[in-house]
Each structure stands twice: as structure tokens, then as C-alpha cells.
LOZA-135560 format. One record per atom (N, C-alpha, C): residue in one letter; x, y, z. Coordinates in steps of 0.02 Angstrom, whole numbers, padded with zeros to 5 digits, always signed. Each point is the difference from the previous one (the first is absolute). Example, Ala and Ser with C-alpha at 12.3 -4.5 7.8 and 13.67 -1.06 7.14 Angstrom:
! LOZA-135560
A+00660-00284+00390;A-00045+00059+00000;A+00045+00060+00000;S-00018+00053-00036;S+00042+00059+00003;S-00039+00055+00037;
//
This chain:
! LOZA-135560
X-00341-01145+01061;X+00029+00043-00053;X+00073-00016-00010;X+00025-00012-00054;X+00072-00013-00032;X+00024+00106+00031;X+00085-00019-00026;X+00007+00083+00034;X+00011+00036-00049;X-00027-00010-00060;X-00017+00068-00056;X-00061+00031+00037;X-00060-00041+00019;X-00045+00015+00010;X+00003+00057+00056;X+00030-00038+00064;X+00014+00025+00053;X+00035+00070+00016;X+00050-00001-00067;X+00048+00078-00026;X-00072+00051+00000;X-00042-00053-00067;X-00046+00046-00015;X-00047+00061+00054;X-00009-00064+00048;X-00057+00025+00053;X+00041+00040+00045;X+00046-00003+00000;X+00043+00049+00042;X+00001+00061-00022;X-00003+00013-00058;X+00031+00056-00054;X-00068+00037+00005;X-00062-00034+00005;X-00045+00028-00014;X-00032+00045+00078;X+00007-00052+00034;X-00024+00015+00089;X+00059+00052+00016;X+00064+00009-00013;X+00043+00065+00014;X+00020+00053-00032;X-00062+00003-00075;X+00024+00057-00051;X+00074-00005-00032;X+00030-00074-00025;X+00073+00000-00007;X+00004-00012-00069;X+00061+00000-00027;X+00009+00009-00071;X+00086-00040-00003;X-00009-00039-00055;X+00079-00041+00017;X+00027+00042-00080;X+00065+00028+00013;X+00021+00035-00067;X+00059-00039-00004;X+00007-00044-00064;X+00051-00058-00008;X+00038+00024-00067;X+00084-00026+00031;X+00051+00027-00044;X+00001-00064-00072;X+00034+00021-00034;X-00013-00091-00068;X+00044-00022+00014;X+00083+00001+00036;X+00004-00061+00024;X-00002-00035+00058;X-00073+00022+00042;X-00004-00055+00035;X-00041-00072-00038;X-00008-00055+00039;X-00024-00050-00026;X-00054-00002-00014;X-00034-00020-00065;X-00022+00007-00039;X-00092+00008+00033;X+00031-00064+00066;X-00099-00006+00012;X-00016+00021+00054;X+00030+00081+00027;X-00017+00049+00025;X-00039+00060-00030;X-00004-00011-00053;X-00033+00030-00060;X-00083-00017+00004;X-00010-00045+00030;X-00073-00028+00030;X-00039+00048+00044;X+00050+00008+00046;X-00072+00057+00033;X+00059+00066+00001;X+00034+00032-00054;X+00001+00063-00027;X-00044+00048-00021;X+00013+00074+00035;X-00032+00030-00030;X+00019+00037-00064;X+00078-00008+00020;X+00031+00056-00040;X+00079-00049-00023;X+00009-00015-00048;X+00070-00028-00026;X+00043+00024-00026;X+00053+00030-00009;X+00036+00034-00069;X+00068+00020+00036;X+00024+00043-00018;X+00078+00035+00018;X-00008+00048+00038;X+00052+00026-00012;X+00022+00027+00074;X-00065+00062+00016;X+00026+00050-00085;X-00047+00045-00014;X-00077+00004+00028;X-00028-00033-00042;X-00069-00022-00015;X-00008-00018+00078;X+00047-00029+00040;X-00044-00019+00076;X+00013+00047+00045;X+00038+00059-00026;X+00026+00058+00029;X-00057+00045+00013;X-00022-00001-00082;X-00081+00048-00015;X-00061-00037+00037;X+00019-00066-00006;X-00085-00038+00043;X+00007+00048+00083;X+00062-00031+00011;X+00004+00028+00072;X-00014+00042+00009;X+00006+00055-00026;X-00032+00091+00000;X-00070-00008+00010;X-00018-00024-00045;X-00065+00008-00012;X-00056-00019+00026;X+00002-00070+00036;X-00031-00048+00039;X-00039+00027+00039;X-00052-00033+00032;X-00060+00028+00069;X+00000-00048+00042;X+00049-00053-00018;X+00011-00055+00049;X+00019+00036+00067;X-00011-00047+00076;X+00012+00016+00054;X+00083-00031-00009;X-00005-00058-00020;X+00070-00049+00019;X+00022-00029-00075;X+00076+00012+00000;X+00034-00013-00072;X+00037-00055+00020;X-00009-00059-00032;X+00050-00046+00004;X+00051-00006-00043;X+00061+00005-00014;X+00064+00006-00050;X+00017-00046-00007;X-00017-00064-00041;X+00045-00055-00041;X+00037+00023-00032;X+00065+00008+00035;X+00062+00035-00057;X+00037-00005+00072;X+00063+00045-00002;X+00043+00004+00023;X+00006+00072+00066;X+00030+00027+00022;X+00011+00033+00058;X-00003+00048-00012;X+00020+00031-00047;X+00010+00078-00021;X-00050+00023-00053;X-00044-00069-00017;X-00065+00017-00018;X-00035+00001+00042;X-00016-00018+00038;X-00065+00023+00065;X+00029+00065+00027;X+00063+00014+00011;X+00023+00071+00020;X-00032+00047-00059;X+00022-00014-00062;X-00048+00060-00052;X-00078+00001+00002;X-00025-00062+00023;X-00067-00007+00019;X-00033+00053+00045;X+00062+00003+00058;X-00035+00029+00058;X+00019+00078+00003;X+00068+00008-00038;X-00007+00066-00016;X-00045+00045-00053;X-00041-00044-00029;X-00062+00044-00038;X-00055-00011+00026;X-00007-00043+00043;X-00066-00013+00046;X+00017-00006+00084;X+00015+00063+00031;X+00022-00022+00040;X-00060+00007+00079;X-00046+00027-00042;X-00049-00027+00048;X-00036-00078+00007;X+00035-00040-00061;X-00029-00065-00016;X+00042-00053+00066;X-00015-00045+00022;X+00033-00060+00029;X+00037-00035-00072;X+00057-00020-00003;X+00051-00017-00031;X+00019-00065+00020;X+00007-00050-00029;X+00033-00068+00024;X+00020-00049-00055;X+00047-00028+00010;X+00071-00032-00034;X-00021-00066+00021;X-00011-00059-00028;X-00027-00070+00002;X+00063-00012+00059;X+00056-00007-00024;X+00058-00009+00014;X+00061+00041+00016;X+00017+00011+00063;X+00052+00054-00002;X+00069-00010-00005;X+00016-00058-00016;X+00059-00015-00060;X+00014+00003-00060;X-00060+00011-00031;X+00012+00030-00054;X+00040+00070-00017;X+00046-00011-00003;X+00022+00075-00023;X+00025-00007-00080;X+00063+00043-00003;X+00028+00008-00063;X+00075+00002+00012;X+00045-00031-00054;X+00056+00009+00012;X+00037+00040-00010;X-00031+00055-00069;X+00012+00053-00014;X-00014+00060+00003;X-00063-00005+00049;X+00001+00053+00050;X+00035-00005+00060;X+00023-00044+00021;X+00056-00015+00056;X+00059+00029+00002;X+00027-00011-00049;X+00058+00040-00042;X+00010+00059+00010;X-00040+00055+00005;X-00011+00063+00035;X-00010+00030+00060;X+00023+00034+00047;X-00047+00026+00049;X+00028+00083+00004;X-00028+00009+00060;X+00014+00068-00017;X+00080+00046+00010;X+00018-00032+00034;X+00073+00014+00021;X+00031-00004-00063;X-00004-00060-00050;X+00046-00006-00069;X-00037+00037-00063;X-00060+00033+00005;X-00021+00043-00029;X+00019+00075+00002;X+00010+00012+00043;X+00023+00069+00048;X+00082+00013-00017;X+00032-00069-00021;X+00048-00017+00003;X+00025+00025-00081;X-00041-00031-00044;X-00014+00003-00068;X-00020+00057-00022;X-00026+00025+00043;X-00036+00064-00054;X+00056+00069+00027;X+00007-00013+00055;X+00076+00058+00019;X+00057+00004-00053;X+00002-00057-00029;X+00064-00006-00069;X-00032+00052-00049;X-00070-00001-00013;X-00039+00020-00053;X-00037+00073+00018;X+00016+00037+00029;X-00040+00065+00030;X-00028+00033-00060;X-00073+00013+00024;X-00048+00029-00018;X-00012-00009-00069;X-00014-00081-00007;X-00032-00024-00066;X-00056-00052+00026;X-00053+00012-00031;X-00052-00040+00023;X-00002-00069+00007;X-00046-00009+00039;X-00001-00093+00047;X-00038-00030-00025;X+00018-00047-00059;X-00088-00020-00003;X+00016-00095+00015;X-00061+00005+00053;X+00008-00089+00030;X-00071-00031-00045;X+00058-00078-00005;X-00039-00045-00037;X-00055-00020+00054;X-00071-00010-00003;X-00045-00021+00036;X+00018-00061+00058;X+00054-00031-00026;X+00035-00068+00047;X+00043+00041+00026;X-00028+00017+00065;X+00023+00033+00054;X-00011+00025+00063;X+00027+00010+00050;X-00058+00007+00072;X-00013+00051-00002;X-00062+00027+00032;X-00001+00040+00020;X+00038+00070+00012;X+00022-00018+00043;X+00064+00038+00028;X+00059+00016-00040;X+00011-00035-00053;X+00028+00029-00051;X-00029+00031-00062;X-00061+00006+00000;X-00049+00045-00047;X+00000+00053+00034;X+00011+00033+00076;X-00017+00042+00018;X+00065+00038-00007;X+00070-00040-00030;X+00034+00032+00006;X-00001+00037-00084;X-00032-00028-00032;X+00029+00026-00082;X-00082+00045-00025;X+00016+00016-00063;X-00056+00064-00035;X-00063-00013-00036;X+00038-00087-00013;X-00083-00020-00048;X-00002-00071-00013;X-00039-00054-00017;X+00005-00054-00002;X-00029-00022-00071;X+00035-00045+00006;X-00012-00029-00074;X-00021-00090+00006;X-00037-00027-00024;X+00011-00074-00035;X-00012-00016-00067;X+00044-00073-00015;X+00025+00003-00060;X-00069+00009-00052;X-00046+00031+00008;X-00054+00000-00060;X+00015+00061-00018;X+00018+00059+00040;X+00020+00074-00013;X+00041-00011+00012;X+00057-00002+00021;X+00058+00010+00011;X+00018+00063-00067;X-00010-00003-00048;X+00050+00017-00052;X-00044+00083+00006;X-00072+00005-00015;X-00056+00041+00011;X+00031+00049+00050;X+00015-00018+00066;X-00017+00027+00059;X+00076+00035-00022;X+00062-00019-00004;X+00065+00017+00010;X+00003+00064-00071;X-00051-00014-00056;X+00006+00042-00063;X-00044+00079+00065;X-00019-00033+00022;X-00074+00076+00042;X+00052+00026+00030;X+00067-00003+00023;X+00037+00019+00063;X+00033+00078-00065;X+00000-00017-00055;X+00038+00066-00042;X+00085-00024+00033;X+00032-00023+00015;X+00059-00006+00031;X+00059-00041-00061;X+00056+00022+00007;X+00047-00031-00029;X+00023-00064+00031;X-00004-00002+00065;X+00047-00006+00050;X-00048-00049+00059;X-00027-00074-00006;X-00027-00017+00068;X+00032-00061+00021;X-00005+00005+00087;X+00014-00066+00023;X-00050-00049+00019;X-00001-00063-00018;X-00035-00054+00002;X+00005-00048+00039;X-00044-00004+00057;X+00014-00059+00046;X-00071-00066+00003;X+00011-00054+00032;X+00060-00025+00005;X+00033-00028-00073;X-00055-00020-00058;X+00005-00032-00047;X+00060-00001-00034;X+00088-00009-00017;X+00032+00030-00050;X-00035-00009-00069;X-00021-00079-00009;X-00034-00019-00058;X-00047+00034-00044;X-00048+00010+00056;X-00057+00057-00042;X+00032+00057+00009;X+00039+00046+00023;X+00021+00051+00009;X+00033+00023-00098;X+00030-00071+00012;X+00061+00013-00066;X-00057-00013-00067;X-00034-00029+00018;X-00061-00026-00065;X-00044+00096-00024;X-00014+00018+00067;X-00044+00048+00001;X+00057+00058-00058;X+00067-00013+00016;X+00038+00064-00019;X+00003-00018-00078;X+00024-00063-00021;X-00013-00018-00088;X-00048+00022-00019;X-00059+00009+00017;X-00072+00006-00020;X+00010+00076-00001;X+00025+00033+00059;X-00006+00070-00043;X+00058+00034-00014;X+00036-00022-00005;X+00074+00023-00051;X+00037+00047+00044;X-00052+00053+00003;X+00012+00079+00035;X+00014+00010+00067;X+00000-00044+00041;X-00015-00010+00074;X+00049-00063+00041;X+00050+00040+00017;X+00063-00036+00039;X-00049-00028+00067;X+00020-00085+00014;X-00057-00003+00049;X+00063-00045+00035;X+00031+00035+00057;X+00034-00025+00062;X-00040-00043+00040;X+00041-00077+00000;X-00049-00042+00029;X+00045-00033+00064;X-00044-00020+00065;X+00022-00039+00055;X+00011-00062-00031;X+00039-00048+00033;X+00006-00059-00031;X-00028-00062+00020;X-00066+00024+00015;X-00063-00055+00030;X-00022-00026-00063;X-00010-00072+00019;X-00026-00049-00070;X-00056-00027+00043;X-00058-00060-00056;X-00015-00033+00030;X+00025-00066-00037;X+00018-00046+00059;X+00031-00078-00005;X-00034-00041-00035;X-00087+00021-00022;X-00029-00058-00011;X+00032+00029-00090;X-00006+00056-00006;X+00004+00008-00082;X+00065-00021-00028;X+00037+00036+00041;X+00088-00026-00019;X+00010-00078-00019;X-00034-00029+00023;X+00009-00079-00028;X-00020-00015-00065;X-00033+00065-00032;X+00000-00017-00048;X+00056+00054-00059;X+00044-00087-00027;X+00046+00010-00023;X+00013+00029-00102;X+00025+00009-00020;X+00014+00019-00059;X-00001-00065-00072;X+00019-00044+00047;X+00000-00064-00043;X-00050-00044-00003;X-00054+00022+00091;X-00070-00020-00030;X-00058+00018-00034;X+00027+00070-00041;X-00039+00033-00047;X+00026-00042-00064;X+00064-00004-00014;X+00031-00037-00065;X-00009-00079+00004;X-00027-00022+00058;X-00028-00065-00001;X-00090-00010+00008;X+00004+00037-00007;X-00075+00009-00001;X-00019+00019-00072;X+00023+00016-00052;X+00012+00059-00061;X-00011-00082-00022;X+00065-00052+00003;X-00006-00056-00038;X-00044-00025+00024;X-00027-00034+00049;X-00052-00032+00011;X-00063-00011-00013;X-00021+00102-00013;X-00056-00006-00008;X+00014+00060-00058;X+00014-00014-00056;X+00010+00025-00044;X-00043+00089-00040;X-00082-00038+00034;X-00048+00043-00046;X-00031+00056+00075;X+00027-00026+00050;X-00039+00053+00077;X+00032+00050-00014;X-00044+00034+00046;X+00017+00075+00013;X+00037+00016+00066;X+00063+00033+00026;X+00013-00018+00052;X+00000+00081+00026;X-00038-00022+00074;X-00013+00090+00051;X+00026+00006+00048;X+00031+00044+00010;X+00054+00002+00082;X-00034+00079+00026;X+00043-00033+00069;X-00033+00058+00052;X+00055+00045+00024;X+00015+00074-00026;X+00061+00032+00012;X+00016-00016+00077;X-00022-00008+00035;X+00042-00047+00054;X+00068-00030-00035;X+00001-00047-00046;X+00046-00039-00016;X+00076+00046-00001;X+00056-00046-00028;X+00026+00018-00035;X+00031+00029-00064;X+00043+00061-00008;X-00013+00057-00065;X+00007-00057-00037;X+00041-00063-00009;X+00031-00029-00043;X-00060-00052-00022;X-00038-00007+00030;X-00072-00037-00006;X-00033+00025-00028;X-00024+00089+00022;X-00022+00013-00038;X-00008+00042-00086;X+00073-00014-00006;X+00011+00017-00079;X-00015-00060-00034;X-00029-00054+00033;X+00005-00065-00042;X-00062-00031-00028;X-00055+00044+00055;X-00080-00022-00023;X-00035+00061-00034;X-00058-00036-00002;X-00062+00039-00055;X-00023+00053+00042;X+00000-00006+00073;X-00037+00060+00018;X+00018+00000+00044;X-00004+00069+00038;X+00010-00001+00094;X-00054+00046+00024;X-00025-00007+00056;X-00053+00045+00017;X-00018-00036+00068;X-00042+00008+00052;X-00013+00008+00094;X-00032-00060-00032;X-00034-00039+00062;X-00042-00059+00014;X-00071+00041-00048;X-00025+00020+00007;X-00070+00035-00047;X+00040-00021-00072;X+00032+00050-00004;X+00012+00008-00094;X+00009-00064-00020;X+00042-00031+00029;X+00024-00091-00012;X-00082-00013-00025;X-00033-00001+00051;X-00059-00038+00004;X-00047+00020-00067;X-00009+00075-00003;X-00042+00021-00043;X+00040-00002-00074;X+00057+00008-00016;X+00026-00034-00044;X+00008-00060-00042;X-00016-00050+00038;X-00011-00076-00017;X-00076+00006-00018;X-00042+00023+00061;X-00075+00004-00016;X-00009+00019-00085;X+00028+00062-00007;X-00046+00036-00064;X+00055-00034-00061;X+00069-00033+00013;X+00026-00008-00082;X-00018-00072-00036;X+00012+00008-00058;X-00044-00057-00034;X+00043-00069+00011;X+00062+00018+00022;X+00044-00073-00007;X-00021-00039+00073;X+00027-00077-00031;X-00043-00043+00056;X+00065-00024+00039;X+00044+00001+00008;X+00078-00024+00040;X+00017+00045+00016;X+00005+00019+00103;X+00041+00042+00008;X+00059-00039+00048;X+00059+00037+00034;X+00030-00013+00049;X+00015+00063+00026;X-00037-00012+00078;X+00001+00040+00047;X+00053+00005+00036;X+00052+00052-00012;X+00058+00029+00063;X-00021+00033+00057;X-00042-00006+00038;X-00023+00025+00069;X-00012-00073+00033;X-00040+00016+00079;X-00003-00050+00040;X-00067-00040-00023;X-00016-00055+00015;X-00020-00053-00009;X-00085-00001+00014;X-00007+00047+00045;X-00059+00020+00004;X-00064+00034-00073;X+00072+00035-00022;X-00031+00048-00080;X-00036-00075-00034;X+00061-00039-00015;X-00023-00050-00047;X-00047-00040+00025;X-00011-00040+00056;X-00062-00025+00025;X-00066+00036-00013;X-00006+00079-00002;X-00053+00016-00017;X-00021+00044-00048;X+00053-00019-00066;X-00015+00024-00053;X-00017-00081-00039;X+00027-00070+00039;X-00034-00065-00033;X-00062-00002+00038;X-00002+00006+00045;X-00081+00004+00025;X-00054+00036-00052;X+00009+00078-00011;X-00022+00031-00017;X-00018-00014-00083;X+00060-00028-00021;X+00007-00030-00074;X-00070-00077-00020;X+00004-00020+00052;X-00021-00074+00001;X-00087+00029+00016;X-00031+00031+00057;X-00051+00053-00009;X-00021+00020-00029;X+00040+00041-00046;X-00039+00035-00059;X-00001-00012-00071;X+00024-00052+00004;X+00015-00033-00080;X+00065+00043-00055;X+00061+00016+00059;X+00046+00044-00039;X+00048-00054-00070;X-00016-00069+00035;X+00045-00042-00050;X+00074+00016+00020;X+00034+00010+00060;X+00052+00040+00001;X+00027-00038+00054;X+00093+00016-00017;X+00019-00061+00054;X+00054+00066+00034;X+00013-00033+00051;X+00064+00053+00040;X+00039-00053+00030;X+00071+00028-00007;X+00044-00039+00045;X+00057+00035+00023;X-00008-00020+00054;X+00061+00040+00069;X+00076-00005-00027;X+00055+00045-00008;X+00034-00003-00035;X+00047-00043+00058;X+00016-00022+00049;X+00012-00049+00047;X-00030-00006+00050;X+00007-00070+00033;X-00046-00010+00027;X+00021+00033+00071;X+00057+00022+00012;X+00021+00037+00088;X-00026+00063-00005;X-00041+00046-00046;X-00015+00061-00002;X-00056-00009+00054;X+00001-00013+00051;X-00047+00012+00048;X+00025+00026+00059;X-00051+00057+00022;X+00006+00039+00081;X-00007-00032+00035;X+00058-00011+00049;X-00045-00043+00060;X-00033+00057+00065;X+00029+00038-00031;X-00048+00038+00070;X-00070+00044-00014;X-00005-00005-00077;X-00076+00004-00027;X-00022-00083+00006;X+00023-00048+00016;X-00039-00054-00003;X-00025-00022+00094;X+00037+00058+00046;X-00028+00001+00063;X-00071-00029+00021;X-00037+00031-00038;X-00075+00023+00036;X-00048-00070-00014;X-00040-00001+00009;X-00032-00075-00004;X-00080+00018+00000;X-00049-00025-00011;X-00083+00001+00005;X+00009+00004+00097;X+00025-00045+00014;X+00000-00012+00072;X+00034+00058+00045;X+00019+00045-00024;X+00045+00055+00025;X-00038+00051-00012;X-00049-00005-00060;X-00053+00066+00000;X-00059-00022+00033;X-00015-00057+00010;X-00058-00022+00054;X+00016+00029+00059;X+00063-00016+00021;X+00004+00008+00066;X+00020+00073+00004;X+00021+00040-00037;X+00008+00074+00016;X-00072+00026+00015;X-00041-00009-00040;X-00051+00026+00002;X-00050-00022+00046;X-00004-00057+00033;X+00001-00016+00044;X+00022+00034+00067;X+00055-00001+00017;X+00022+00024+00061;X+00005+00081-00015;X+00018+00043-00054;X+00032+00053-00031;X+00053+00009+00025;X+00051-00049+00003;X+00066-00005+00035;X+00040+00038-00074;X+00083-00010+00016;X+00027+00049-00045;X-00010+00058-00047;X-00041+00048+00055;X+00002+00063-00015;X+00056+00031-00017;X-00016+00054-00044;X+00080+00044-00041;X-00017+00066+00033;X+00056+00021+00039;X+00001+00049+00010;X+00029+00041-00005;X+00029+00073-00015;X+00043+00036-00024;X+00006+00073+00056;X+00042+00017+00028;X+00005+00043+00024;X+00008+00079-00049;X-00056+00051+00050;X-00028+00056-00024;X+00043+00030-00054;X+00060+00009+00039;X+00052+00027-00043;X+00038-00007-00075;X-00002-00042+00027;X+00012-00062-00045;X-00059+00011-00074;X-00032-00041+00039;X-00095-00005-00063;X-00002+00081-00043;X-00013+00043+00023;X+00008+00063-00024;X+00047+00011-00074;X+00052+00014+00030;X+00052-00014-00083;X+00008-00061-00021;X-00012-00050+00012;X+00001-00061-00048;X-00069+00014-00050;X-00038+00012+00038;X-00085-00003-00051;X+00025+00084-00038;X+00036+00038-00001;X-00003+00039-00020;X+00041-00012-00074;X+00046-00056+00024;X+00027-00009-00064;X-00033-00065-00059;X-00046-00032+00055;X-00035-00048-00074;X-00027+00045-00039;X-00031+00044+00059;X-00073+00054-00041;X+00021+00049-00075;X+00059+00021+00035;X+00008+00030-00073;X+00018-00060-00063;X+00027-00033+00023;X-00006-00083-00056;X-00085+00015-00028;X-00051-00011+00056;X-00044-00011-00013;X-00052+00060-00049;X+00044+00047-00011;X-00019+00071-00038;X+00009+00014-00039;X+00070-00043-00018;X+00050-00002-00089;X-00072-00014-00029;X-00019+00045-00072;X-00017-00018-00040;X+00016-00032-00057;X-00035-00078-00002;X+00032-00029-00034;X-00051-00038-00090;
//
């Protein structure tokens, strides 16, 4: 057996389920059960009857994994994978941050540990973000770690002062202002989609902004055939896959070519063989801890949206 196969027979002989983020590489998508953003693998995870969850994604996604399933076995291909912008935070400089700001609500961006979800009121990722912060009724919220989406979320609703930490992520920031206006000439007739990750100044410059989903389902349903993608590198690999599949006639191109995670590009076929395999890098979260962190996806997970 080649080791798709071998993933396979594993998955099947231990009740396991691989829930994969879009930008990991592309042909981990092979023995997926579940692909999409942050959201959407937030809700698989809830929901699942799997014994064992494998997380192709990053660190603080198998932590949201295991805080909605926490009777499930949890495991991370790779435990270097983390994030750099959940790094940016912990709890001491949160504690730190929100003492400036007394008694205005916490709401953490999903890129974040644990342990700092347990410190704030509700969680958001960028598909709600804007949804979840309109549900709070508040004039007045602070936003961690994201500043980017923080400040995006507050344009969008006019009414709502949104105090932000000054956590970015590195992979988006590279994308610059002049490679929207060089991209504009280049490709004259595309459509260009960014991921409020970016920068504000980026994103006054394209056609649309919206999470890894909306990007995706956006390109899917509009009639034009040229886009350029401002997110990581992963989106566009499998919206040309997906294009070339289904007869979309439709081209995508990465608005540079450094827009890639390297610590979403961690995990490997060979790293989910062998987790599942051994069930080595288990996620574990202490009681205390797990408790108010899942308390704050959950009400995320309650916004009606």
C-alpha cells in the first residue's frame, strides 16, 4: 500500500477523522475528511463520533479541537506547528491589556491559545467576526490578538469602537499596497480578494475581503473568470484544483509568491501516518483551563448568524 492508502486503513481500524485547514498543502486533502477554515472545522469538531481527531492545521487549532471534544483523543501531525500570531499573546500581556480597559468586553480572535480564550468573553473568527461583535450590543470592545481584523471588524460597523492588541499575522503583512496596484496593471480584467488579516491599506484597494470560506465561495459562485488571491497560497491551489475539476474555466493567482505559512506548511502525509500510528502528540489542556476557554468558543458557537 502507497501511504494514502495506509492513512486510509488507519483512519478506518481507529474510528479517526483528519479535519484539514486550506492552507495546508494541497495533497493532504486526499485522505480528508473535513477541509475548510477555521469555523467550519470548529463545527466538524463538535460534532464528530470519531474516537481520534487528527488536526492538519496549526496548534491552537487542535486546542479548539479538543476543547469541544474533549472526550475525543486530539493530535497535531506536527508539534511545531504553531502560529506567530498567536504567540504574540499570552496571558500575562492580556491581563496586562485589558487592566488599561476595565470592564469592556474581550472578544479573542480564534488564533489563540487556549489559555488566553479562557481569559476573555467570546470568540470570534474572521467569518463572524463582524456578526459575533454586532451580538455583544456594546459600544466599546477589546480585540485580541488580531489589530488587523480588529480594526476591519470596527469599519464594518461604524457604531462599535473596537480596541485592538497589536498582534498581526506575518504571513499577511507581506502583503503590500503596491502589490494590489501592481497587480490592478497586470491583470487588468481580475477580480482581486483579500483576507482582513491583511493590511487596512490593502484592504481599501481590492474587490472584496472576507475569511478563507467567503474568499473561496466567492470566486466559486461569481461569473468573472480572473481572480487574484490576497491570502495564503494554500486558498489558491485549491480553488485551481477545484476550477480545473469542475469545468469553472477560471484562473487564480497568488498576489505574491512569499504569501505562504510556513508553519501551516509543517505537517506532511508522513506526519499523519505516523501520528496515527503511534497516537503520539496528544493535545492536552488542563481542567481549568479547558472549562473557560470552551466556554468562550461556545458562545461564538451560539451567535446566530
Amino acid at each position: 500500500m502507497n501511504i494514502l492508502e495506509e492513512i486510509k486503513q488507519l483512519k478506518k481500524e481507529k474510528n479517526a477523522i483528519i479535519l484539514t485547514h486550506c492552507y495546508q498543502d494541497i495533497e493532504i486533502d486526499e485522505v480528508s475528511d473535513y477541509v475548510g477554515d477555521s469555523l467550519y472545522l470548529s463545527r466538524m469538531a463538535a460534532k464528530t463520533n470519531a474516537d481520534i481527531i487528527v488536526f492538519a492545521g496549526v496548534y491552537f487549532m487542535a486546542q479548539s479541537a479538543k476543547l469541544l471534544s474533549p472526550n475525543k483523543k486530539v493530535l497535531l501531525p506536527n508539534m511545531n506547528s504553531g502560529c506567530l500570531m498567536a504567540d504574540m499573546i499570552d496571558v500575562n500581556s492580556l491581563r496586562e491589556f485589558k487592566s488599561k480597559f476595565p470592564d469592556i468586553p474581550v472578544v479573542c480572535y480564534i488564533n489563540s491559545t487556549a489559555e488566553v480564550k479562557a481569559e476573555c468573553d467570546i470568540c470570534v473568527t474572521s467569518s463572524n467576526a463582524i456578526d459575533v461583535v454586532r451580538s455583544l450590543n456594546k459600544d466599546k470592545v477589546l480585540f485580541v490578538p488580531d489589530t488587523y481584523l480588529g480594526k476591519w471588524v470596527e469599519k464594518q460597523l461604524k457604531n462599535v469602537e473596537v480596541i485592538t492588541f497589536n498582534g498581526f499575522c506575518p504571513t499577511h503583512l507581506r502583503i503590500r499596497p503596491e502589490d494590489i496596484i501592481s497587480a490592478r496593471k497586470k491583470y487588468p480584467n481580475a477580480v482581486i480578494l483579500a483576507h482582513p488579516e491583511c493590511h487596512n491599506a490593502v484592504l481599501e484597494l481590492v474587490d472584496f475581503v472576507g475569511s478563507t470560506k467567503e474568499i473561496m465561495e466567492y470566486a466559486k459562485q461569481s461569473d468573472k473568470k480572473e481572480f487574484i488571491i490576497a491570502t495564503e497560497k494554500g486558498v489558491v491551489d485549491r480553488l485551481n484544483r477545484d476550477s480545473i475539476n469542475n469545468n469553472w474555466g477560471k484562473t487564480f493567482t497568488l498576489i505574491n509568491e512569499n504569501i505562504i505559512c510556513p508553519n501551516m506548511k509543517q505537517n506532511s502525509l508522513e506526519d499523519i501516518y505516523r501520528v496515527l500510528k503511534t497516537e503520539e502528540n496528544e493535545i492536552t489542556i488542563d481542567k481549568s483551563i479547558s472549562e473557560k476557554a470552551k466556554e468562550c468558543i461556545e458562545k461564538m458557537l451560539s451567535v446566530k448568524i
